[in-house]
N, C-alpha and C positions, 0 to 999 in steps of 0.2 A: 872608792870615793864617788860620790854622786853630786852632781849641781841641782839644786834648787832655787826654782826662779819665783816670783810671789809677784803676779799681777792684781794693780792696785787704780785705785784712783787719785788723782794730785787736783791741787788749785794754783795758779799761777797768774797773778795782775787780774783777779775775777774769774778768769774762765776756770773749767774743768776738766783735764783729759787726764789720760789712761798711762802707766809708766809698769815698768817692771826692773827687778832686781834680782841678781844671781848671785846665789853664794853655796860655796865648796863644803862637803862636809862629809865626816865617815858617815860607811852603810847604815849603821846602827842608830844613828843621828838620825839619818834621814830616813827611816824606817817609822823613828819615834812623830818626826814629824808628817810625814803621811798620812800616821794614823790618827793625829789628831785633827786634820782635813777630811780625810774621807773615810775612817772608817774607826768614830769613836771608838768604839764599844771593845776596843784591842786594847784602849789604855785606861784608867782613870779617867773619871772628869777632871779630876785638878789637873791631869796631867794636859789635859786637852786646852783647860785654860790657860794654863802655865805657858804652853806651848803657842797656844793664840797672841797672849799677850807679846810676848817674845816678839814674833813676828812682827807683828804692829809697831812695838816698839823700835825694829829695825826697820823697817820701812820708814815709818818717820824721822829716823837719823840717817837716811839715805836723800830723802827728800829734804830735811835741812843742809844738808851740802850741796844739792841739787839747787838750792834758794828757791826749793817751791814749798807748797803745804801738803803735807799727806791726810787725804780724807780720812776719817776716824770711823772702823770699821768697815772699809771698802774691799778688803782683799775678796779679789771675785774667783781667784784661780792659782792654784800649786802646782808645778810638775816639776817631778822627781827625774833626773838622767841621769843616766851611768858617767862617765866623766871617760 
């Protein structure tokens, strides 16, 4: 298992700062996602998009329980850990 953490940008009452989120997932997972961060060309483009969207999309539902806004398109950084 590996944790992956997704640093992002948020909006909260106007301002804008920085937030991150960690979630658990098999190797294989996290392999897929790796490679759609840093080293396209291992997967599909769909796969990469597929896999971007995702992300974003979790970040933003991480951020709405957060009661903040998740920027759209901000993910600045992924790191994959062994767990």
């Amino acid at each position: 298992m590996k944790n992956v953490t997704f640093t992002y940008d948020t909006k909260q009452d106007g301002e804008v700062g920085e937030a991150c989120m960690t979630i658990m997932v098999n190797d294989e997972r996290a392999a897929q996602i790796d490679a759609a961060f840093h080293n396209s060309a291992a997967i599909s483009k769909t796969k990469v998009l597929i896999f971007k969207d995702q992300a974003e999309r979790f970040c933003d539902a991480c951020e709405c329980f957060r009661g903040r806004e998740y920027v759209s398109g901000s993910i600045k950084c992924v790191e994959i850990e062994e767990v």
